[in-house]
NUFITOR-979274 format. One line per 2 residues: number of its first residue (from 1); for each residue x negated, z, y negated of N, C-alpha, C, O. Coordinates in nm, 2 decimals. Layout:
N
NUM> X,Z,Y,X,Z,Y,X,Z,Y,X,Z,Y ~ ... .
//
This chain:
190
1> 1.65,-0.61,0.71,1.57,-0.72,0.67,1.43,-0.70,0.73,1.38,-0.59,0.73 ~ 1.34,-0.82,0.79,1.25,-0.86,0.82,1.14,-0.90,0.78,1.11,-1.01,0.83 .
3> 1.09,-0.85,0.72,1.00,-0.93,0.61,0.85,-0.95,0.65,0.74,-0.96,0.58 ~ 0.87,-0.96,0.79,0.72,-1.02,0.83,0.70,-1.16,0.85,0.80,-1.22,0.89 .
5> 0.57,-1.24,0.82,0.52,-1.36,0.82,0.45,-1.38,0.94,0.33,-1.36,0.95 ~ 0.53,-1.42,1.03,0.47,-1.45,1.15,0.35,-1.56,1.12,0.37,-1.66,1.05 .
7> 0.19,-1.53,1.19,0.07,-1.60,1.15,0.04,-1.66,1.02,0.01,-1.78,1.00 ~ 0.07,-1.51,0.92,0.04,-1.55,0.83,-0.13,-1.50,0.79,-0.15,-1.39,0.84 .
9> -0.23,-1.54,0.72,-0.35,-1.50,0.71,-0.37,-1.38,0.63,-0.30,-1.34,0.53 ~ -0.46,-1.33,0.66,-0.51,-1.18,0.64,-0.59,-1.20,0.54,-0.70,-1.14,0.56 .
11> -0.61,-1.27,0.44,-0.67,-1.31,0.33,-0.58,-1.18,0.20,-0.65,-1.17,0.10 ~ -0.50,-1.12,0.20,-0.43,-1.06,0.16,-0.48,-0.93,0.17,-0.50,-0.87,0.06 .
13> -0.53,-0.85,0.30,-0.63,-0.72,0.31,-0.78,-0.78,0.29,-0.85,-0.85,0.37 ~ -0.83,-0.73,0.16,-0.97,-0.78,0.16,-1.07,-0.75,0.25,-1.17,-0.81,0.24 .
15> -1.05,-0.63,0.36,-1.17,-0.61,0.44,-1.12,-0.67,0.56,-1.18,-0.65,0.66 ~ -0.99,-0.76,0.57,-0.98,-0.76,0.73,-1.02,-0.92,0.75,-0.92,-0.97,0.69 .
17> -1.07,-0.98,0.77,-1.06,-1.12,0.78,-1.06,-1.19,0.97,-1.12,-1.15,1.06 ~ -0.97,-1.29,0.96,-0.97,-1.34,1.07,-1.11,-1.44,1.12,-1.16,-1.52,1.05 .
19> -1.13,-1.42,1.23,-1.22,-1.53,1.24,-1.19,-1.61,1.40,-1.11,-1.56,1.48 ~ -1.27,-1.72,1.42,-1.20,-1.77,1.57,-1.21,-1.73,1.70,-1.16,-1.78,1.80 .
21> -1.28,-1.63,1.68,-1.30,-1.55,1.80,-1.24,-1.40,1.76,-1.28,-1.30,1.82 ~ -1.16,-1.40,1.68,-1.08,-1.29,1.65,-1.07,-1.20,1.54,-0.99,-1.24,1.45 .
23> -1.11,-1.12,1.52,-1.07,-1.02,1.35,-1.27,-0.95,1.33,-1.34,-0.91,1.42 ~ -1.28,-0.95,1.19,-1.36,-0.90,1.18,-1.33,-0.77,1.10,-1.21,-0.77,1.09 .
25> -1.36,-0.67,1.06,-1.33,-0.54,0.94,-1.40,-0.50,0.90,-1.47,-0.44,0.97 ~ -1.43,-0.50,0.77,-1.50,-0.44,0.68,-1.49,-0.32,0.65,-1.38,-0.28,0.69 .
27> -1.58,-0.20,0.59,-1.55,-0.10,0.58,-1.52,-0.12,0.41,-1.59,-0.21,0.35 ~ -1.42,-0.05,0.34,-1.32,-0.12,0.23,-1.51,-0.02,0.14,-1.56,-0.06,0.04 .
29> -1.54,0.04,0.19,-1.66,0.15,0.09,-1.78,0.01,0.02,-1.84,0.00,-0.09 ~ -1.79,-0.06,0.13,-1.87,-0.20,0.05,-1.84,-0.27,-0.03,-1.94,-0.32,-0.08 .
31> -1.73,-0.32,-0.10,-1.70,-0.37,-0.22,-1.63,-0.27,-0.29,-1.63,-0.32,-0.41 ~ -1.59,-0.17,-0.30,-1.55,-0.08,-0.36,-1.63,-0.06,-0.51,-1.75,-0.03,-0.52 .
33> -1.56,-0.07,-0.58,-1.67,-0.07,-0.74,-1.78,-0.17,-0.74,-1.90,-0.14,-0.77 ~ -1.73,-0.30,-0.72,-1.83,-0.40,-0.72,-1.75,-0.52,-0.80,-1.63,-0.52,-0.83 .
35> -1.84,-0.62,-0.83,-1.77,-0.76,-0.88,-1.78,-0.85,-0.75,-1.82,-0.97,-0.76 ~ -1.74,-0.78,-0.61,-1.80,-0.92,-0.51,-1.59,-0.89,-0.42,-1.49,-0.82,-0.42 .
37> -1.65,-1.02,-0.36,-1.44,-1.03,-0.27,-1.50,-1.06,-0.12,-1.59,-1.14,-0.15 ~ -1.51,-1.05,-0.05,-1.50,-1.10,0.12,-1.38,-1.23,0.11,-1.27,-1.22,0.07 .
39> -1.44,-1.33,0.14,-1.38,-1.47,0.16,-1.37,-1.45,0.31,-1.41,-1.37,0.40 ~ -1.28,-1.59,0.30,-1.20,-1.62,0.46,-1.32,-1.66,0.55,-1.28,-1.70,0.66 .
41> -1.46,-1.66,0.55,-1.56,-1.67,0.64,-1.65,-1.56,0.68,-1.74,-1.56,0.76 ~ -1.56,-1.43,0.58,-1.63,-1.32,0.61,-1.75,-1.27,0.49,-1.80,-1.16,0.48 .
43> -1.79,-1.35,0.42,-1.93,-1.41,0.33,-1.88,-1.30,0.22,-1.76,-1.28,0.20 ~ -2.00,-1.24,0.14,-1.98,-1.15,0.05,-1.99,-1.28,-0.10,-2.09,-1.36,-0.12 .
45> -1.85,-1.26,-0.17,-1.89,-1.38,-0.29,-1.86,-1.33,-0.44,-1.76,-1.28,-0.47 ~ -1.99,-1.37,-0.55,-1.96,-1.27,-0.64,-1.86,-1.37,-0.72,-1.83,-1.49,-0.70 .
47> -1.81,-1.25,-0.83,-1.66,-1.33,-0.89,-1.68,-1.32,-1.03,-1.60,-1.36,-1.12 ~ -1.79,-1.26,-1.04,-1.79,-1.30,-1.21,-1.80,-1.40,-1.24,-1.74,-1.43,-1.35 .
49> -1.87,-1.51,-1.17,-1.95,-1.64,-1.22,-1.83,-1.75,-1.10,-1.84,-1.77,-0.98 ~ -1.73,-1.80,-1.18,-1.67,-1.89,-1.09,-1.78,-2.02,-1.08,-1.84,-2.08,-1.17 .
51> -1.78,-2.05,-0.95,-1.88,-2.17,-0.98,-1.86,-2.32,-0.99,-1.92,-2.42,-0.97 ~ -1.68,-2.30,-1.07,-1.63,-2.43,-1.10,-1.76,-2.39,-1.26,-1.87,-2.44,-1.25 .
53> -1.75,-2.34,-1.32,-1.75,-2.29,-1.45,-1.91,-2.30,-1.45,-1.96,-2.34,-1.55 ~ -1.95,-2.28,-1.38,-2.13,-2.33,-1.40,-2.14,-2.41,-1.34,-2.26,-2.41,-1.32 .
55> -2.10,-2.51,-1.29,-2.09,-2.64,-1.27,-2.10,-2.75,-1.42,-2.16,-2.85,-1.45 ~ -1.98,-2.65,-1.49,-1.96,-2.73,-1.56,-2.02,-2.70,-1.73,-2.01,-2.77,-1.83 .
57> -2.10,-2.58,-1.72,-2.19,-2.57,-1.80,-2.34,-2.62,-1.76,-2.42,-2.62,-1.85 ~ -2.37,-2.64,-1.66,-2.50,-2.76,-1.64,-2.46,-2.85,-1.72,-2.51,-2.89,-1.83 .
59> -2.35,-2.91,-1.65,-2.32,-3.06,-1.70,-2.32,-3.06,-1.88,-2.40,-3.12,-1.96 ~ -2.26,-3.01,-1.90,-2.20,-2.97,-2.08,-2.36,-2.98,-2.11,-2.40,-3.05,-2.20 .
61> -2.46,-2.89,-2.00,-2.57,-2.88,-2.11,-2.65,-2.96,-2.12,-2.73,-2.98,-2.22 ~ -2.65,-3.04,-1.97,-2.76,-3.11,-1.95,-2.67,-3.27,-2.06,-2.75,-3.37,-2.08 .
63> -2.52,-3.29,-2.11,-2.51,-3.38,-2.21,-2.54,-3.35,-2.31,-2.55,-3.42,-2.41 ~ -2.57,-3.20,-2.32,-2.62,-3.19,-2.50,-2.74,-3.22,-2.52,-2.78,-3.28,-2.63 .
65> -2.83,-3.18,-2.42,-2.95,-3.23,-2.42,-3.02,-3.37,-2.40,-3.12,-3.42,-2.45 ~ -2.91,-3.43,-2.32,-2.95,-3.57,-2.35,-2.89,-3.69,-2.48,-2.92,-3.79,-2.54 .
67> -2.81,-3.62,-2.49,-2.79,-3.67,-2.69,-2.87,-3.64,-2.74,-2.95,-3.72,-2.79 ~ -2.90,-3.48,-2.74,-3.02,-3.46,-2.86,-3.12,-3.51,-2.87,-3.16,-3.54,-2.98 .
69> -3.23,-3.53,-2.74,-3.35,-3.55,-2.71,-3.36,-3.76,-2.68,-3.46,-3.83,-2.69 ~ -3.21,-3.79,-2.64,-3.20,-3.93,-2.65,-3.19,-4.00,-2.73,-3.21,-4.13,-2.72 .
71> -3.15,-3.92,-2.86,-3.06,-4.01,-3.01,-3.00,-4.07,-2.97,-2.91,-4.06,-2.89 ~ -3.07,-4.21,-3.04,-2.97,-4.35,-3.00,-2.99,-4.42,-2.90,-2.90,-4.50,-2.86 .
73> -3.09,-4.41,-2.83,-3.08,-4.48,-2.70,-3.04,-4.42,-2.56,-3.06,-4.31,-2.49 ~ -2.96,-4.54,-2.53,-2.90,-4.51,-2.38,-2.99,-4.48,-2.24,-2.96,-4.43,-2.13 .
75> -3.11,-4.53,-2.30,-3.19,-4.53,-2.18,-3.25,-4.38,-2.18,-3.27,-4.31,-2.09 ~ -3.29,-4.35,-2.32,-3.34,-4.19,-2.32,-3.23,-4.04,-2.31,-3.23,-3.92,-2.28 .
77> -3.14,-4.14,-2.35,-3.02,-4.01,-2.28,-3.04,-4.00,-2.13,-3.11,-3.91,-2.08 ~ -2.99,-4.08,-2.06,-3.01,-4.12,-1.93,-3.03,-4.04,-1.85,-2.96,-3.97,-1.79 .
79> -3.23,-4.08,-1.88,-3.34,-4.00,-1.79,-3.32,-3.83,-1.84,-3.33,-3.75,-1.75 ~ -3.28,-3.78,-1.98,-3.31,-3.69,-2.04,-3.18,-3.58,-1.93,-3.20,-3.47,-1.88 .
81> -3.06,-3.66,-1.92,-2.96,-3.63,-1.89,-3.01,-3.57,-1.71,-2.97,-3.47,-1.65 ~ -3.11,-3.69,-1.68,-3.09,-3.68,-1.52,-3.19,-3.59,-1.46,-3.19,-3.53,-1.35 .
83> -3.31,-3.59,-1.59,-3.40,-3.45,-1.55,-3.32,-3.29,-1.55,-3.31,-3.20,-1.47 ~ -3.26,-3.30,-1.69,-3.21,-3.19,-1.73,-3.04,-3.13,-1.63,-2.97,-3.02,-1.65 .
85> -3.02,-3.23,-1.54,-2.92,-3.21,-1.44,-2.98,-3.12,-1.34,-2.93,-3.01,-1.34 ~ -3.06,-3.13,-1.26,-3.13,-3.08,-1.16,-3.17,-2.92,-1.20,-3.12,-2.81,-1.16 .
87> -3.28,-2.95,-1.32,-3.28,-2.82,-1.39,-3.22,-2.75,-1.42,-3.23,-2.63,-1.43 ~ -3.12,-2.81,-1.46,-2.97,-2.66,-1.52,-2.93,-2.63,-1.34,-2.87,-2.53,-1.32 .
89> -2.95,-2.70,-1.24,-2.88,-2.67,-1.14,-2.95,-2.51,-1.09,-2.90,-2.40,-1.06 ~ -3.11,-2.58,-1.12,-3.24,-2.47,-1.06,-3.17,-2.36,-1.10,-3.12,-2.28,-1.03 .
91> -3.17,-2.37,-1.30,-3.17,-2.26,-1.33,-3.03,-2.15,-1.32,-3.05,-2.03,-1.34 ~ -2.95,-2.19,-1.30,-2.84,-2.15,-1.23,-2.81,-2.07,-1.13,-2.73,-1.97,-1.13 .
93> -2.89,-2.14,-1.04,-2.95,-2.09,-0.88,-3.02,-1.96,-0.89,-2.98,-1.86,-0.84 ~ -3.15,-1.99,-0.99,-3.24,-1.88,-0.98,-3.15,-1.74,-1.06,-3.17,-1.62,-1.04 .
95> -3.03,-1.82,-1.17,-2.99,-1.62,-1.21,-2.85,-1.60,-1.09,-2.80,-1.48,-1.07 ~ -2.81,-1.70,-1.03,-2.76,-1.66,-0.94,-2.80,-1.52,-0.86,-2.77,-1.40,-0.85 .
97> -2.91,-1.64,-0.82,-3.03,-1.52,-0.73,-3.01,-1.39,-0.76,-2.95,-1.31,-0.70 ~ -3.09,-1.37,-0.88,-3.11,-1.24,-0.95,-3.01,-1.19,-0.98,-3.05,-1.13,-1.08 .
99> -2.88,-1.17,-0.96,-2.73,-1.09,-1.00,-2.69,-1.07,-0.86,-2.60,-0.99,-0.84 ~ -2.77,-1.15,-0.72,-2.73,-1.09,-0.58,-2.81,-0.98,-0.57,-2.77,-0.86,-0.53 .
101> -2.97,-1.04,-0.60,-3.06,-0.93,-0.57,-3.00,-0.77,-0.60,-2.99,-0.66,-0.53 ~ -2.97,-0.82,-0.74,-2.95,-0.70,-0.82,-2.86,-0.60,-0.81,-2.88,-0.48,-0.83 .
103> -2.70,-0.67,-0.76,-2.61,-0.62,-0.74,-2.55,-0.61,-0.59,-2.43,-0.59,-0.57 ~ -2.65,-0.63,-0.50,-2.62,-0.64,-0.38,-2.56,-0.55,-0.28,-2.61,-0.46,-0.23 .
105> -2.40,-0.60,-0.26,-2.31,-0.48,-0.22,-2.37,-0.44,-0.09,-2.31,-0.34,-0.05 ~ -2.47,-0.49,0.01,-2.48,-0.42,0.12,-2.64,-0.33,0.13,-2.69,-0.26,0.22 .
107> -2.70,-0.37,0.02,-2.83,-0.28,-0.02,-2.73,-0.16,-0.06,-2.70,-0.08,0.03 ~ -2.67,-0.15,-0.17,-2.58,-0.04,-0.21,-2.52,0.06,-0.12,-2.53,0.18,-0.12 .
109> -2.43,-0.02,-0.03,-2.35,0.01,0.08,-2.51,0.09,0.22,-2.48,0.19,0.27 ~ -2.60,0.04,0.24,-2.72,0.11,0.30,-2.78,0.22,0.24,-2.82,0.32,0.30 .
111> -2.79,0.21,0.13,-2.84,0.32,0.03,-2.78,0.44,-0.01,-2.83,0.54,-0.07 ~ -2.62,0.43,0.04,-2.55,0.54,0.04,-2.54,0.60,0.20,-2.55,0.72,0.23 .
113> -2.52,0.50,0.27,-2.48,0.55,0.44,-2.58,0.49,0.53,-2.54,0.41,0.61 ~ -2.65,0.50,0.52,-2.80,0.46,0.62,-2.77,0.32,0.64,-2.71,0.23,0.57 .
115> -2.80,0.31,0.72,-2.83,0.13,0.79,-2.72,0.14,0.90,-2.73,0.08,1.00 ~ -2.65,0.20,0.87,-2.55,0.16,0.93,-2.40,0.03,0.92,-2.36,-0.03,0.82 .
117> -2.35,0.03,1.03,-2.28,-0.10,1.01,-2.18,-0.12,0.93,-2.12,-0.03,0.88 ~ -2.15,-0.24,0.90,-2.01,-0.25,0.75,-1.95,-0.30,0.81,-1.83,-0.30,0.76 .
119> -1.96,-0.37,0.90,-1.84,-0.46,0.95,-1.86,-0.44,1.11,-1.96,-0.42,1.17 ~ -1.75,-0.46,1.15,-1.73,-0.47,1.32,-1.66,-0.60,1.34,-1.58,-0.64,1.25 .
121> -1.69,-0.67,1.45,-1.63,-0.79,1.51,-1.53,-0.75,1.66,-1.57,-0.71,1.77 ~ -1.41,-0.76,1.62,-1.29,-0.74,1.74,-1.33,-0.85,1.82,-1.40,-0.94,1.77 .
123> -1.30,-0.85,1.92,-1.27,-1.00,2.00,-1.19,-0.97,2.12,-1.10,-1.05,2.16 ~ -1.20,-0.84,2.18,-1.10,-0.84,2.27,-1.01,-0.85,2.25,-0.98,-0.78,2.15 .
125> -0.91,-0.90,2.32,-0.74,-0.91,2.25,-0.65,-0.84,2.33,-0.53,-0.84,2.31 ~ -0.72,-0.74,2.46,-0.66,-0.65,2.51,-0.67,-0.51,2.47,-0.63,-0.42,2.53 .
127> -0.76,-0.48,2.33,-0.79,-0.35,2.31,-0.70,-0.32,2.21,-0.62,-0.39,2.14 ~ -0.74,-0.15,2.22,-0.66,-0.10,2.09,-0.69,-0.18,1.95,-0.60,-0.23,1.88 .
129> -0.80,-0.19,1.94,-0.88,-0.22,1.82,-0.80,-0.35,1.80,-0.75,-0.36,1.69 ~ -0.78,-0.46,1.88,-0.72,-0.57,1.84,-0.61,-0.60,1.79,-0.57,-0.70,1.72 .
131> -0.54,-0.42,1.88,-0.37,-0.44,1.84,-0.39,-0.34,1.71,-0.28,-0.35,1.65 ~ -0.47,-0.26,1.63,-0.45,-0.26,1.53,-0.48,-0.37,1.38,-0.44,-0.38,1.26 .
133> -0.56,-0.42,1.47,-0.60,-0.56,1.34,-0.43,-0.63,1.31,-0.37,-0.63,1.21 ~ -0.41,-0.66,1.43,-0.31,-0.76,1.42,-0.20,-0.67,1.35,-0.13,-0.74,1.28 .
135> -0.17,-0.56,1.36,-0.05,-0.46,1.27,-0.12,-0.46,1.16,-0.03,-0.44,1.08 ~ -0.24,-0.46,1.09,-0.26,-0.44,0.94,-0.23,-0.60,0.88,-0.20,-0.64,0.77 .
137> -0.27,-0.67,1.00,-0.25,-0.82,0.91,-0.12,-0.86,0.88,-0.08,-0.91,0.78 ~ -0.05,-0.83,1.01,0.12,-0.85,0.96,0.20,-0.73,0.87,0.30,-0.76,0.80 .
139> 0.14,-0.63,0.88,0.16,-0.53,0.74,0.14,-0.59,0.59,0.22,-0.61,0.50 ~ -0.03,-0.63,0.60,-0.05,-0.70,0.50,0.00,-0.85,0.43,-0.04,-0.89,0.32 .
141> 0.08,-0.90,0.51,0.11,-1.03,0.51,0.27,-1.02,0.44,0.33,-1.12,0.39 ~ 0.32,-0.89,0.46,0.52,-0.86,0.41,0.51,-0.86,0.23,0.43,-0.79,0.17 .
143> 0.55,-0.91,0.20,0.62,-0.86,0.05,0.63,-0.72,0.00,0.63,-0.70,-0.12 ~ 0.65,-0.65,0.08,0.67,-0.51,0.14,0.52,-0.44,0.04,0.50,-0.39,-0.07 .
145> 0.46,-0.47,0.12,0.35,-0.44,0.12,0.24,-0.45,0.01,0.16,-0.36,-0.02 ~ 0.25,-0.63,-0.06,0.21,-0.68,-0.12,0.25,-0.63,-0.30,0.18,-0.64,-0.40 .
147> 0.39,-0.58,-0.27,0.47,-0.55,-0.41,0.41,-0.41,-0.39,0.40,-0.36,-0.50 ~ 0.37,-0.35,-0.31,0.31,-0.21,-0.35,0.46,-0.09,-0.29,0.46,0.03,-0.31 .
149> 0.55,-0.16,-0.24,0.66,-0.07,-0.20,0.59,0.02,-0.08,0.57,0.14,-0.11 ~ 0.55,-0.03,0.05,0.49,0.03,0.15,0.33,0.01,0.10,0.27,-0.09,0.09 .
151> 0.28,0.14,0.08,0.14,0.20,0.11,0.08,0.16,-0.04,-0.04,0.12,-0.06 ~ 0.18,0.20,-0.15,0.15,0.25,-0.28,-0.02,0.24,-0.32,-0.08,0.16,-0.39 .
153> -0.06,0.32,-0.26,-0.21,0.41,-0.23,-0.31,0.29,-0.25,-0.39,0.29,-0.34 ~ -0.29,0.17,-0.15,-0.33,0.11,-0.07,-0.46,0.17,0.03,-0.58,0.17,0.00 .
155> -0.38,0.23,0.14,-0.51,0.30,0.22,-0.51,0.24,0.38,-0.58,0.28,0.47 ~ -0.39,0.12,0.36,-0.40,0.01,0.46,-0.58,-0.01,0.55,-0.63,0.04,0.65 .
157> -0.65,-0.10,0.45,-0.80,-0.05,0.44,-0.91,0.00,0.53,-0.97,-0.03,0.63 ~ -0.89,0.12,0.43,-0.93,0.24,0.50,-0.91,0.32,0.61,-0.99,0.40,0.66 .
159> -0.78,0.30,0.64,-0.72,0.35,0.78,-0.80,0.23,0.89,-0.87,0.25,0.99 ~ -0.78,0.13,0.86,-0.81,0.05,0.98,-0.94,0.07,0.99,-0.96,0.12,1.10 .
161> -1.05,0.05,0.92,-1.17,0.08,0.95,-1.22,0.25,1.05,-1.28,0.28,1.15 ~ -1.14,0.31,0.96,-1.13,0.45,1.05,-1.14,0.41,1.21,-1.23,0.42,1.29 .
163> -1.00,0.38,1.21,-0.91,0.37,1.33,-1.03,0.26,1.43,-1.05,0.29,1.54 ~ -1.07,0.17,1.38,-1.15,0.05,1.44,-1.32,0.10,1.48,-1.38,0.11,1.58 .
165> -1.34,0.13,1.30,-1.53,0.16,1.38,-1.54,0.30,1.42,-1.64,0.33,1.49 ~ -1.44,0.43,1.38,-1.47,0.56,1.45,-1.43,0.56,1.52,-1.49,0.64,1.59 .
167> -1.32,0.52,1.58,-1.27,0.56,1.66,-1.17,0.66,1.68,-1.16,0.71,1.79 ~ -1.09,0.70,1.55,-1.05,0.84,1.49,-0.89,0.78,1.55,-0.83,0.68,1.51 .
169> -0.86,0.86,1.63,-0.68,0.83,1.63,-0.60,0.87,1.55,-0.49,0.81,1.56 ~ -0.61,0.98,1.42,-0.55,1.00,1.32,-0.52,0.90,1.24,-0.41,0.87,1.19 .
171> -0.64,0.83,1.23,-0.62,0.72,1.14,-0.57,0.59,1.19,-0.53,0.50,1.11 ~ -0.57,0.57,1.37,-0.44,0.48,1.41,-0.32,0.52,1.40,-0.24,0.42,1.39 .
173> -0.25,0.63,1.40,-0.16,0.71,1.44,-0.06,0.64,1.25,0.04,0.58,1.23 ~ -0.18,0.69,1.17,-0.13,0.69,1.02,-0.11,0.51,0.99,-0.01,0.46,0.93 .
175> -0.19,0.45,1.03,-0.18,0.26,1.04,0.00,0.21,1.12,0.07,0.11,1.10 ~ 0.01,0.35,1.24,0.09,0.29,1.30,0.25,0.35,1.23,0.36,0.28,1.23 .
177> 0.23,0.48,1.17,0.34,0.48,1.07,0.34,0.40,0.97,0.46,0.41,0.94 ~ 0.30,0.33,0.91,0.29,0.24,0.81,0.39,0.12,0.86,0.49,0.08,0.81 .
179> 0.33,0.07,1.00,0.40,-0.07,1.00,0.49,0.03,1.09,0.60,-0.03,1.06 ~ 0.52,0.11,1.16,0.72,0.13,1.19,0.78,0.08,1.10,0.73,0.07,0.99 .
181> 0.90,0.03,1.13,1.01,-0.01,1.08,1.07,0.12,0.96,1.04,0.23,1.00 ~ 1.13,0.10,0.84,1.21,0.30,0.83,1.32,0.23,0.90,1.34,0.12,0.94 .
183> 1.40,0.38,0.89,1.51,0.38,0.96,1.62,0.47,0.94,1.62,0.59,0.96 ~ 1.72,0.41,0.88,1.85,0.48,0.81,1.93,0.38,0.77,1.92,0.26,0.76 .
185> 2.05,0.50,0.73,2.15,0.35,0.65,2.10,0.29,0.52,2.14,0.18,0.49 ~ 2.01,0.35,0.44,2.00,0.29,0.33,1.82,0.23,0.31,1.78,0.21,0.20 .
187> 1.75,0.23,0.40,1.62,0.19,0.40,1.58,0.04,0.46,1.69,-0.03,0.48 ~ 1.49,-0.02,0.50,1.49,-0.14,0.49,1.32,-0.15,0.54,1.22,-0.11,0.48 .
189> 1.33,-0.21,0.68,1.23,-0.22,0.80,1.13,-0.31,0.69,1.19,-0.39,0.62 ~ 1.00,-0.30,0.70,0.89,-0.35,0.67,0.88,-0.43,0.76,0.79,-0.50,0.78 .
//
């Protein structure tokens, strides 16, 4: 059995993300103990605060406020409604703000490992570095993988970053056992 997804997206390994000029990789140490995810544009996004859900507590608030402050008239709900829209947006924004300031995975991520880089951009598609992106993504993309059968641990991750920004061949060597096939009568090729 076969259980790879031919171009299927790397949205699946959180530090690997594709981009159009090729693979980007995070080092997995920057979101590690954090509330933030790496989206499909690469962008660090926090996940406590879905922002369907403060959308919809402006709104909720800015109608409570305009009943309350409008009573009975339509005309003072309205305006009350249309000031207090903008404002719930501000204030939103501004604790946004302050929960990036505060929790900011790559001040964090500098503060432990100097100013050094978190992410690398692949683009050649003749290098090593390319041909390992593309084996963690189709790694990451199997059922295999996803069910936690291949690479328990999950050190998928971690190996590729190794293998990509050090340069460490141990850690391509271990990426490249991962996606071999097994092989016997009773095992079943990733």
């Amino acid at each position: 059995m076969n259980d790879f997804v031919i171009g299927a997206p790397a949205d699946r390994l959180p530090t690997l993300v594709r981009t159009p000029s090729g693979y980007r990789v995070h080092d997995p140490q920057l979101i590690a103990g954090t509330h933030y995810a790496i989206d499909e544009q690469g962008d660090l996004v926090y996940t406590r605060l879905p922002a369907g859900s403060i959308v919809a507590t402006v709104v909720l608030g800015s109608a409570v406020a305009g009943l309350w402050i409008g009573g009975d008239s339509w005309a003072w709900f309205a305006l009350t409604f249309l000031l207090a829209l903008p404002t719930g947006f501000a204030l939103a924004a501004g604790l946004l703000g302050l929960i990036h300031v505060s929790t900011n995975p790559v001040r964090r991520y500098r503060a432990v490992h100097g100013h050094g880089r978190y992410a690398i951009d692949v683009t050649d598609r003749e290098s090593g570095a390319w041909a390992l992106c593309r084996r963690a993504e189709r790694l990451a993309a199997t059922p295999s993988w996803v069910s936690g059968r291949v690479d328990p641990t999950r050190t998928l991750g971690s190996l590729l970053w190794t293998a990509v920004a050090d340069e460490q061949s141990w850690a391509a060597e271990s990426l490249n056992q991962l996606v071999e096939p097994a092989t016997g009568p009773d095992l079943q090729s990733v």
